[in-house]
C-alpha positions in Angstrom: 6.6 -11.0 -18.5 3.6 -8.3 -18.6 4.4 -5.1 -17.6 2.7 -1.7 -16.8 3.9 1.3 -15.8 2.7 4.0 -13.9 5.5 7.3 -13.9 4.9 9.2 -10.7 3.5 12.2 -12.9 0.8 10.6 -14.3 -0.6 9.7 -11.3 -3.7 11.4 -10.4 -3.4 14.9 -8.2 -5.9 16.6 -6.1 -5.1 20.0 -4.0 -7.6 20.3 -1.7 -5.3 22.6 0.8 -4.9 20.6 3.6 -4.7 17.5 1.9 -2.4 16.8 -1.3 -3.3 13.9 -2.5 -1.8 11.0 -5.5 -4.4 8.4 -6.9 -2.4 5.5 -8.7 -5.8 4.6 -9.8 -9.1 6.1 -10.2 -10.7 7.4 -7.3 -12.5 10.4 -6.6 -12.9 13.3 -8.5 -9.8 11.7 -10.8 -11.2 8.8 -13.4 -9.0 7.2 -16.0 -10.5 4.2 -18.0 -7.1 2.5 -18.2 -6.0 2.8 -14.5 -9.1 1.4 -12.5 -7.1 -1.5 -10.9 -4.1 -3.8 -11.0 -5.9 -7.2 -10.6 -7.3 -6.9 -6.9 -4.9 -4.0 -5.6 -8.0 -1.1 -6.2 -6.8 1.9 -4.8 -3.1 3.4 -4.1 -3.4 7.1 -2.6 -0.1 9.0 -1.6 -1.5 11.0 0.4 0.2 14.3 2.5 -2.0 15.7 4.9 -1.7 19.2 7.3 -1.1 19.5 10.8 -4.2 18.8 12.6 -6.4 18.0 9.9 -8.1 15.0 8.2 -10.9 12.8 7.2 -13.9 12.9 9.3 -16.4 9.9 10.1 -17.0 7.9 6.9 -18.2 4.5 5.8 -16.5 1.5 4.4 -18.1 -2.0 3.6 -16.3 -5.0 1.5 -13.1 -3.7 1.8 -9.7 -4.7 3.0 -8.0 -1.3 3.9 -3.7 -0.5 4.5 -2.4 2.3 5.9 1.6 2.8 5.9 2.6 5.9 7.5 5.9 7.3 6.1 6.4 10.4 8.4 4.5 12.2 11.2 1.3 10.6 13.0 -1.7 9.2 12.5 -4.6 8.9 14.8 -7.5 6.2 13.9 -11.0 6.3 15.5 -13.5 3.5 14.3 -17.0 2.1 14.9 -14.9 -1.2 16.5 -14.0 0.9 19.8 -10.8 1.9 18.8 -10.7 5.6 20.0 -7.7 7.6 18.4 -5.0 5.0 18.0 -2.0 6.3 17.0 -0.1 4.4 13.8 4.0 5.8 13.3 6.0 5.5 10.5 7.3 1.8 11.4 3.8 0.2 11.6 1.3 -1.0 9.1 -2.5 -0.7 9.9 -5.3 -3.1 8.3 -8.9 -2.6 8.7 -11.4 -5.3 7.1 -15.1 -3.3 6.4 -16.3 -6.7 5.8 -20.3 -5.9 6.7 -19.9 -2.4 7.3 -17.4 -0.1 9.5 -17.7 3.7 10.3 -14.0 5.6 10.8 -12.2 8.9 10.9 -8.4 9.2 10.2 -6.5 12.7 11.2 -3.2 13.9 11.3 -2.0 13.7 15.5 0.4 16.2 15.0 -0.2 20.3 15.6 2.9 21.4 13.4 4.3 18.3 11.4 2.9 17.3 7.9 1.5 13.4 7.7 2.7 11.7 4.5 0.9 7.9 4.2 0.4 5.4 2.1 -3.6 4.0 1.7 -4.1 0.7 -0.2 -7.5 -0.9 -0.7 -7.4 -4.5 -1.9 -11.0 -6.1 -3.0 -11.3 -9.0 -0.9 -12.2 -12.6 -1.4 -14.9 -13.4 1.0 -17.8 -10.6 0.9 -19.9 -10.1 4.5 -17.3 -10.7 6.9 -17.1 -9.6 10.8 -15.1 -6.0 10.4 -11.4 -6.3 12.0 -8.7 -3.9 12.6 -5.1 -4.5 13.9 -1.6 -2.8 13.3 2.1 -3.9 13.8 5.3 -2.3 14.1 8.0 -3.4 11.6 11.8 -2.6 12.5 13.7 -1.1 9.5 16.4 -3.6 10.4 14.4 -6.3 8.9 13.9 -5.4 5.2 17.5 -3.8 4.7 18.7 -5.8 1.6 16.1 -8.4 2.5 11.9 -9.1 2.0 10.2 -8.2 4.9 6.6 -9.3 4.4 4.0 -7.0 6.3 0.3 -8.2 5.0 -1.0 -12.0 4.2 -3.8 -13.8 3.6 -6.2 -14.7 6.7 -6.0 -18.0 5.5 -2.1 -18.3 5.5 -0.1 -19.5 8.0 2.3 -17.0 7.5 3.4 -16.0 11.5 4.6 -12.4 12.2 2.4 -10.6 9.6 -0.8 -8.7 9.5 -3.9 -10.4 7.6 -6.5 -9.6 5.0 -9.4 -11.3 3.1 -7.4 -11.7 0.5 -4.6 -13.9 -1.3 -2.2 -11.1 -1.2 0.8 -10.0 0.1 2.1 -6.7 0.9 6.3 -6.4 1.7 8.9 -3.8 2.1 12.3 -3.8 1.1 15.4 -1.8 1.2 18.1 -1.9 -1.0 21.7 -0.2 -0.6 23.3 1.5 -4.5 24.6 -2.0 -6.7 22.3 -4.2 -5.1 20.2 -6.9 -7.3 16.9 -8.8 -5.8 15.2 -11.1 -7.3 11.3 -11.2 -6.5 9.9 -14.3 -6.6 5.5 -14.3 -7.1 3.1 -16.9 -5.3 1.9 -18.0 -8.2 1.1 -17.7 -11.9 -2.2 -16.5 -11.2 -0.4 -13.0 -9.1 0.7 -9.9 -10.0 2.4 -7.6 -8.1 2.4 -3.9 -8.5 6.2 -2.1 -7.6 6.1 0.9 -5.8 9.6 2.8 -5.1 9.0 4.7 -2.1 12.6 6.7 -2.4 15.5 5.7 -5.1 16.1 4.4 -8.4 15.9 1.4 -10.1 15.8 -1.0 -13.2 12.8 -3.8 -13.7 13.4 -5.0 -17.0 14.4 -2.2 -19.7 12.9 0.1 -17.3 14.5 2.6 -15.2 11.9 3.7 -12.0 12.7 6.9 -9.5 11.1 7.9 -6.9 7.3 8.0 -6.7 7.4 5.6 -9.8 5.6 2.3 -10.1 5.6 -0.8 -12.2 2.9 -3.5 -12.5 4.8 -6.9 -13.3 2.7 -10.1 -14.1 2.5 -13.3 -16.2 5.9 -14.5 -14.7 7.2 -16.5 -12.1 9.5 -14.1 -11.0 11.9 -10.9 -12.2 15.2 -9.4 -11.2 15.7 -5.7 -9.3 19.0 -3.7 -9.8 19.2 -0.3 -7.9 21.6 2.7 -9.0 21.1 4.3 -5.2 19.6 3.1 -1.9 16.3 2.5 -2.6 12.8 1.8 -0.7 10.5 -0.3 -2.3 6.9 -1.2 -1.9 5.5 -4.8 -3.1 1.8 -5.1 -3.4 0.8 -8.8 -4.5 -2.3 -9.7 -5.4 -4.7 -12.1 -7.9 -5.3 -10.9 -11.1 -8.5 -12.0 -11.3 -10.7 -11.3 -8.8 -14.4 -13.0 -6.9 
C-alpha cells in the first residue's frame, strides 16, 4: 500500500479577509511541486467565506466541479439559467465546464460564515455539453455506513450525482471504536482521505481533524477511529487522459 499524507498544516493558506481559504494542492497564489494532484482529484479548497460575500462571475472549461457545503448557505448563479440556487449543508453540487461555463458562487447568508468544500476532478471526456445538478444526502445514511454521493456518468450507480470521470466521491460517519474497511474500484484507483471532524488511524498513521491521507496501490485498507469521526472519500484514477 502507497501512502501520502497531507497534515492539515501544511496545507496551503490564503487570508484574503473575507475569504479564508486551504489549498490541498496547488492552486493560486500557493505552488508546491510535490502537491499538484492525487491522480485525477486536482484541486481540494477548504474554503470559509464572510457573510454576504464571494466569488464573482468566472469561467470554467474541462472541468468536473464539487461543492459540499458544511455550514451556512450557498447561492450558485451560472451561464446554464440557474439563477442563485441555494446548496445547504446536506447536499452535494456538481457542475461539468465541459466546453465552457460562466458562474458566480456567494455566501446567502447576511450574518452567518459559509464553510465548503470545492473539489475539481480532471475529467475523462474533454468538450462536453456543460451540466449542473445537486442532491440532498440525509446524515442518517452514512452513520457507520458508505454513503456514495458522486459517480461516473457512465455508471449505473442509481441515487448518486455524476461526473465525467471514473470516480467516486462518499461520506461516512463513524461513532469512537468503530473499524471500516474501504474497499477501491480497482487497482488502477486511488483514493485521497479527508477527515472532516475526528481522529483516526490508516495504517501507522494517526489523522485529526483537517488531516488527509492519499492511499493507493491496494485493493483495499482498514479505518479505526478513537472519537466520532466524519470522513471524506475522494476516488479517482491515477492516471489520467
Amino acid at each position: 500500500m502507497k501512502t501520502v499524507v497531507h497534515k492539515a498544516g501544511t496545507r496551503g493558506f490564503a487570508n484574503h479577509g473575507w475569504l479564508q481559504a486551504n489549498h490541498s494542492f496547488s492552486f493560486a497564489g500557493w505552488f508546491n511541486p510535490e502537491r499538484i494532484h492525487f491522480g485525477a482529484l486536482r484541486v481540494l479548497n477548504d474554503d470559509v467565506i464572510a457573510p454576504k460575500m464571494g466569488f464573482g462571475t468566472h469561467p470554467h472549461d474541462n472541468m468536473e466541479i464539487i461543492t459540499i457545503p458544511l455550514s451556512g448557505e450557498l447561492k450558485h448563479r451560472d451561464s446554464m439559467h440557474n439563477e442563485w440556487q441555494s446548496v445547504l449543508p446536506g447536499e452535494v453540487q456538481v457542475m461539468s465546464a465541459g466546453t465552457g461555463v460562466q458562474h458566480s458562487e456567494i455566501n446567502g447568508s447576511e450574518d452567518s460564515h459559509l464553510s465548503l468544500f470545492q473539489i475539481w476532478v480532471i475529467p475523462n471526456k474533454q468538450g462536453v455539453s456543460p451540466r449542473y445538478d445537486q442532491k440532498t444526502f440525509s446524515d442518517s445514511d452514512r452513520k457507520n455506513k458508505l454513503q456514495t454521493l458522486v459517480t461516473s456518468i457512465d455508471d449505473n450507480h442509481e441515487g448518486s450525482l455524476k461526473i465525467h470521470q471514473d470516480a467516486k466521491l462518499s461520506r461516512i460517519d463513524l461513532s469512537q471504536g468503530e473499524t471500516f474497511t474501504y474497499n477501491l474500484k480497482s487497482s488502477n484507483h486511488g483514493v485521497y482521505v479527508m477527515t472532516i471532524y475526528g481522529d483516526i488511524i490508516i495504517g501507522d498513521q494517526n489523522l485529526e481533524t483537517r488531516d488527509a491521507i492519499g492511499v493507493s496501490e491496494t485493493e483495499s485498507f482498514s479505518i479505526e477511529t478513537k472519537q466520532d469521526s466524519e470522513l471524506l472519500f475522494i476516488e479517482v484514477p491515477m492516471m489520467t487522459l
